[in-house]
C-alpha positions in Angstrom: 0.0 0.0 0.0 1.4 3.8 -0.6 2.1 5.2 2.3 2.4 9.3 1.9 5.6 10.6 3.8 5.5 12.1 7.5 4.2 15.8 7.3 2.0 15.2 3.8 -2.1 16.1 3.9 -4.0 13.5 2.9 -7.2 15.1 1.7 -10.2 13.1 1.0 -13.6 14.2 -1.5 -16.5 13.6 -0.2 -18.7 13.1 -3.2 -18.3 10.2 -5.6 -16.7 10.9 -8.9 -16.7 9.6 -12.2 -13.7 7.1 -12.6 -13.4 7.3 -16.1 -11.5 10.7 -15.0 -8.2 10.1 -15.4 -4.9 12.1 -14.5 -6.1 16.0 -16.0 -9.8 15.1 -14.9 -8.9 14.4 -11.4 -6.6 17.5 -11.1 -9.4 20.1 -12.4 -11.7 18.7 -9.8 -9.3 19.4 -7.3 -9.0 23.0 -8.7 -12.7 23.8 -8.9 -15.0 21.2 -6.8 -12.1 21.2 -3.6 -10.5 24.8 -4.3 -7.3 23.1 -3.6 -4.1 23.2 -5.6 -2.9 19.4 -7.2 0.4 20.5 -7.6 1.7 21.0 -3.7 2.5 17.2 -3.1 -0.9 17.0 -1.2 -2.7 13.5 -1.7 -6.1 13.4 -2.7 -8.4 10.6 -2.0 -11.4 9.8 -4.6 -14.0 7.5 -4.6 -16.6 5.7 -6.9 -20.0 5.2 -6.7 -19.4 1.9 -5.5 -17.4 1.7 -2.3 -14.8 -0.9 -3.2 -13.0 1.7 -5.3 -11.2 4.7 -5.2 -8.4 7.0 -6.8 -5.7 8.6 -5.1 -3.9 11.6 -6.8 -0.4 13.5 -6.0 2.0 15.7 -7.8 5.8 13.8 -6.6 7.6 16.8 -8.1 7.9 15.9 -11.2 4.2 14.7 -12.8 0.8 13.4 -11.4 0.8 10.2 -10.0 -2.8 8.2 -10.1 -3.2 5.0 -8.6 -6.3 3.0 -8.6 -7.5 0.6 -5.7 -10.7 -2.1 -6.1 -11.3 -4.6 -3.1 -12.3 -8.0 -4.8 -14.3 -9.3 -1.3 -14.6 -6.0 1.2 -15.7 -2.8 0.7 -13.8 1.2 1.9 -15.1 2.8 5.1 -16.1 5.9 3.6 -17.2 9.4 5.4 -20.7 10.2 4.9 -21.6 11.5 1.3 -21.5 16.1 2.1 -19.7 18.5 0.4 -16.5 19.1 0.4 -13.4 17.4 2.0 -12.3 15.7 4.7 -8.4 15.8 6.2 -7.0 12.6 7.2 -3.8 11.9 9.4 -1.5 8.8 8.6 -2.7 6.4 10.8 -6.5 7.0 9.4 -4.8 6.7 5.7 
């Protein structure tokens, strides 16, 4: 499992998104649905419509990392469905 460095927010949406988004996609919700910046080596936290999936984004200082996560058997604890984000510490990552 990635595990972000000590010191990195780990910011998680809310609100399902569409997974066909890929790298660009993810980065302009970032910008306008989480007024956040993709680009400061914070890691972002999507999820699907279904709960065994989700998307995590970062910029490593160099280019936009996405990796992609589906559970065959379990399903994500996910925050309730609101607006907006959520912040995370390591240990809840």
């Amino acid at each position: 499992m990635l595990m972000p460095s000590q010191g990195v927010r780990i910011l998680v949406a809310t609100r399902p998104v569409d997974f066909r988004k890929g790298h660009d996609g993810l980065a302009s919700m970032v910008q306008s649905a989480l007024a956040q910046d993709p680009f400061t080596g914070t890691v972002f936290v999507f999820r699907a419509k279904r709960a065994d999936r989700m998307k995590i984004l970062f910029w490593d200082g160099s280019g936009l990392v996405m990796t992609y996560k589906r559970l065959e058997k379990n399903s994500f604890i996910w925050p309730a469905i609101r607006d907006g984000v959520i912040t995370l510490n390591r240990p809840q990552f």
